[in-house]
C-alpha positions in Angstrom: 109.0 77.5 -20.3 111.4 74.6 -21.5 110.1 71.5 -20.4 113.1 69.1 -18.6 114.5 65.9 -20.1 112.1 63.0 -19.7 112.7 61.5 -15.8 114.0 65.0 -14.2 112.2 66.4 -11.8 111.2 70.4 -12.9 113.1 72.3 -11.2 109.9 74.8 -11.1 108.0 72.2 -9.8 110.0 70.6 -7.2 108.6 73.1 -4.2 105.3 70.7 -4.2 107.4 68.3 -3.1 107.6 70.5 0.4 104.3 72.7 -0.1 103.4 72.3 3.6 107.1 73.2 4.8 107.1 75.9 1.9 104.2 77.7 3.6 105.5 77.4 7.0 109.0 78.1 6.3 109.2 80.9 3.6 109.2 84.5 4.7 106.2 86.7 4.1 106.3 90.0 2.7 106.1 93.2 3.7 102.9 94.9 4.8 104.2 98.3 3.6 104.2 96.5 0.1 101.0 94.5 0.3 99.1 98.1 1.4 100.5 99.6 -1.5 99.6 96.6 -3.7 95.8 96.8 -2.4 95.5 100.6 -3.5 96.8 99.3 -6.9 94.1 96.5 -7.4 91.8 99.1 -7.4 90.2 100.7 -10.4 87.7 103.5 -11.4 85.9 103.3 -8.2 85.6 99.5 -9.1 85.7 96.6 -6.5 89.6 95.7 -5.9 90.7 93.1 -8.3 94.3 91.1 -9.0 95.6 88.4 -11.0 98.5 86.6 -9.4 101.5 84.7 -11.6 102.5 81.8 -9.7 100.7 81.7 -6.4 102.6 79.1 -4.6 100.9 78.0 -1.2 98.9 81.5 -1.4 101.5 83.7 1.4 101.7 86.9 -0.8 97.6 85.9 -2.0 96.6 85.8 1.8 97.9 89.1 2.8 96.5 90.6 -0.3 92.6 89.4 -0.4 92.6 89.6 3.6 92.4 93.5 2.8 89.3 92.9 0.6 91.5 92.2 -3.0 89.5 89.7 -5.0 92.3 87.8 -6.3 92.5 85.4 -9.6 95.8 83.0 -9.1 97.6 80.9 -11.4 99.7 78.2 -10.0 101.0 75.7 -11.9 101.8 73.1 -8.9 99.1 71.1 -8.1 100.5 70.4 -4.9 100.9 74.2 -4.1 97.4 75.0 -4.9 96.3 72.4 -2.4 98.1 74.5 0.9 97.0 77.7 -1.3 93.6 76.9 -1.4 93.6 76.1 2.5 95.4 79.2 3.0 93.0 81.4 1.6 90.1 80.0 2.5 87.6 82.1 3.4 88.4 84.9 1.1 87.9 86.5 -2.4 90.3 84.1 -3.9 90.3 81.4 -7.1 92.9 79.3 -7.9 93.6 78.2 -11.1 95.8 75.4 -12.2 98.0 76.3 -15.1 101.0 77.9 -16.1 100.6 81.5 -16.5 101.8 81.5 -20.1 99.0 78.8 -21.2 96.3 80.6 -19.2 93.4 81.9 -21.2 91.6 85.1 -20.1 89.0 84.9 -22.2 89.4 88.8 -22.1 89.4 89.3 -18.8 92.1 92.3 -16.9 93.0 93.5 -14.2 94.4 96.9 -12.6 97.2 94.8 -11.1 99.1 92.1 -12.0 101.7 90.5 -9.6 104.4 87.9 -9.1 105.8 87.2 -5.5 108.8 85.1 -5.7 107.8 83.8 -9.1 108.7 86.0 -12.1 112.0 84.1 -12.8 109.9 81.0 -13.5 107.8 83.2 -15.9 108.9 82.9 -20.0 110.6 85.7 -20.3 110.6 85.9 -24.3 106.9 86.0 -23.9 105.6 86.7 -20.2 106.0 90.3 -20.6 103.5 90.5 -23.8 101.3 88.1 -22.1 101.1 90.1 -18.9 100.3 92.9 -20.5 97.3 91.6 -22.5 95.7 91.2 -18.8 96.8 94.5 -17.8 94.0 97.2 -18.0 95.8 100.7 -19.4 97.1 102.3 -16.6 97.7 99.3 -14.5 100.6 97.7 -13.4 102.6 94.8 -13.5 104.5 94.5 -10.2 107.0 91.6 -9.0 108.6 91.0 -6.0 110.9 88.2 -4.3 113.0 88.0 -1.1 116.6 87.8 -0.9 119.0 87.5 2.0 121.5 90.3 2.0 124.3 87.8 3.3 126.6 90.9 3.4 125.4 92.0 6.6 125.1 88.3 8.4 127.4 87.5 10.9 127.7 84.0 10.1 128.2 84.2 6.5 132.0 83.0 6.6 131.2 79.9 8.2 128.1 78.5 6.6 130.3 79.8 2.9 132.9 77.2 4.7 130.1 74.5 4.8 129.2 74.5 1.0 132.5 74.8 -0.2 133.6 71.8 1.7 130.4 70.2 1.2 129.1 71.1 -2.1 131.7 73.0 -4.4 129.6 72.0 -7.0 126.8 74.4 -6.5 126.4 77.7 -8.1 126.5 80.6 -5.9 124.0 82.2 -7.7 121.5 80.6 -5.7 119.8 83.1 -3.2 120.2 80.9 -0.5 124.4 80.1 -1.1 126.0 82.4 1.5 128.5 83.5 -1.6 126.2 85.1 -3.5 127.5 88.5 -3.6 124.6 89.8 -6.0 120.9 89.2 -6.9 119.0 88.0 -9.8 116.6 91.0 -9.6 118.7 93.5 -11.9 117.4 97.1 -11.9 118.7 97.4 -15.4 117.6 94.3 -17.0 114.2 95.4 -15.7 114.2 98.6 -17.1 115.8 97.1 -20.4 113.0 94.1 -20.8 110.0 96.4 -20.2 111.6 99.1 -22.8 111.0 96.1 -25.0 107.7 95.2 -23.9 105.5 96.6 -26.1 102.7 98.2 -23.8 104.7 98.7 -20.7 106.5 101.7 -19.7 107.6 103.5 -16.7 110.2 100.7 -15.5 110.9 101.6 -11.4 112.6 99.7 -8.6 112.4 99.9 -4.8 113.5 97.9 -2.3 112.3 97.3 1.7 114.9 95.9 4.6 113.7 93.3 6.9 115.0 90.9 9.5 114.3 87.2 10.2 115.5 85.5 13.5 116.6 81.7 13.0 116.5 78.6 15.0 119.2 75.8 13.3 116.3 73.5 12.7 114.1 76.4 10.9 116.8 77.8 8.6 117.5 73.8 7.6 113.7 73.9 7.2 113.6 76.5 5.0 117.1 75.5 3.2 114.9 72.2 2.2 112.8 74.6 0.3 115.3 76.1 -2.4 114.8 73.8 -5.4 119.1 73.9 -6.0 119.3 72.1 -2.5 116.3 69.9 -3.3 117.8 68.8 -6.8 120.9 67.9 -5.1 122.1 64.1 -4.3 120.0 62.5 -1.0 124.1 62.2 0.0 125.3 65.2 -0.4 121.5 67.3 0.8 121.9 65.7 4.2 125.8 66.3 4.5 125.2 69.7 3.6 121.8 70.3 5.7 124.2 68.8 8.8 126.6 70.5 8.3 124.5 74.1 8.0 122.8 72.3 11.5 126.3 72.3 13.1 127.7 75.3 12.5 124.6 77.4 13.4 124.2 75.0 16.7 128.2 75.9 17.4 127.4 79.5 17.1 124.9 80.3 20.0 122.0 78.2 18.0 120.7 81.3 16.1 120.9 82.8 12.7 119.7 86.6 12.1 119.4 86.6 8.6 119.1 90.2 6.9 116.6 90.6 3.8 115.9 92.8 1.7 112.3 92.3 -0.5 113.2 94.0 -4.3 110.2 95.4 -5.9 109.9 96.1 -9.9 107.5 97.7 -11.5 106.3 98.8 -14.9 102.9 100.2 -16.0 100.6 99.3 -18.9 100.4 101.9 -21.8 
């Protein structure tokens, strides 16, 4: 990964700055996936085994070694890997503190190989290749995030009113900007990076709905968790934040925000 200008904050890095809100605030995943990700870790008859890119505080890690998945994660946050390491306490689960790309496995791999909410942060002129070193033949590399599909959210007009007024500044490719009509998880680009991943084959995509119910004050919580909100002005991140507050509060003082968890997933050679 680039490394920023000397006196900016990462913008990979900047979730440790809200690790315990991360953990309380971010969705989980569903159990649908995490099921299907447990039949995956396992091997030959061998004990269930993963290796996780980019852990975070350990949400998509819990779910996984609490069905028995011994699970090796990389994080590169110290401050994640604190709440991670409380998170999984307990179970079959070491976290390592490194970026994925400067990890060593000392020939160590694994039947599966996952990213939740993380890939994007991943090289990707060199995360494939190193991914698959890891990979056992026959195992898969699977990555996952969660999106909102604002499409279908009733109070996507408004809160696109907000940032506009607010922030016109931002991108609205951010996954958390209510104008962001598509998705950074591209079924083609997937397809087209792991046809040039030497190793990796079988490219698929797949996709599960979900639901979450808001209060004002927990979608604020979680908006304090996107790094484009947390790398904005102290000024302008409260305006915005109040704002966001506001209109929710004006609007019955819920939010029912529609997701939609994209899966990809390619298979070593």
């Amino acid at each position: 990964m680039a490394e920023s200008p000397a006196g900016e904050r990462p913008r990979r890095l900047v979730f440790g700055e809200v690790a315990e809100l991360y953990h309380r605030r971010r969705p989980g995943y569903p159990e649908a996936l995490i099921d299907q990700l447990a039949t995956w870790s396992g091997a030959d008859g061998e004990a269930p085994r993963a290796l996780e890119i980019g852990a975070g505080t350990g949400k998509a890690t819990q779910l996984l070694a609490a069905r028995g998945v011994a699970v090796l994660a990389i994080e590169p946050s110290a401050e994640m890997a604190v709440v991670a390491r409380t998170a999984t306490a307990g179970l079959e689960v070491e976290i390592v503190l490194c970026d994925f790309e400067r990890w060593q496995p000392d020939g160590r791999t694994f039947p599966l190989v996952f990213a939740a909410q993380a890939w994007h942060w991943v090289n990707q002129r060199t995360g494939y290749a190193h991914a698959r070193r890891v990979l056992q033949p026959g195992g898969r590399l699977v990555v996952f995030w969660n999106r909102p599909a604002w499409g279908a959210s009733a109070l996507r007009s408004e809160l696109s009113d907000v940032y506009r007024r607010i922030v016109p500044e931002l991108p609205a490719d951010g996954p958390l900007h209510p104008d962001n009509d598509g998705d950074s998880i591209d079924e083609i680009h997937w397809s087209q990076a792991i046809a040039a991943a030497d190793g990796l084959a079988d490219p698929e995509h797949g996709v599960y709905e979900s639901s979450i119910e808001h209060t004002a004050h927990s979608y604020v919580e979680l908006l304090c968790t996107n790094s484009e909100i947390r790398l904005l002005g102290d000024r302008a991140r409260e305006a915005l934040l109040d704002g966001v507050r506001d209109t929710i509060e004006r609007h019955g003082g819920r939010l029912t925000m529609p997701m939609i968890t994209h899966v990809s997933i390619a298979r070593a050679k």
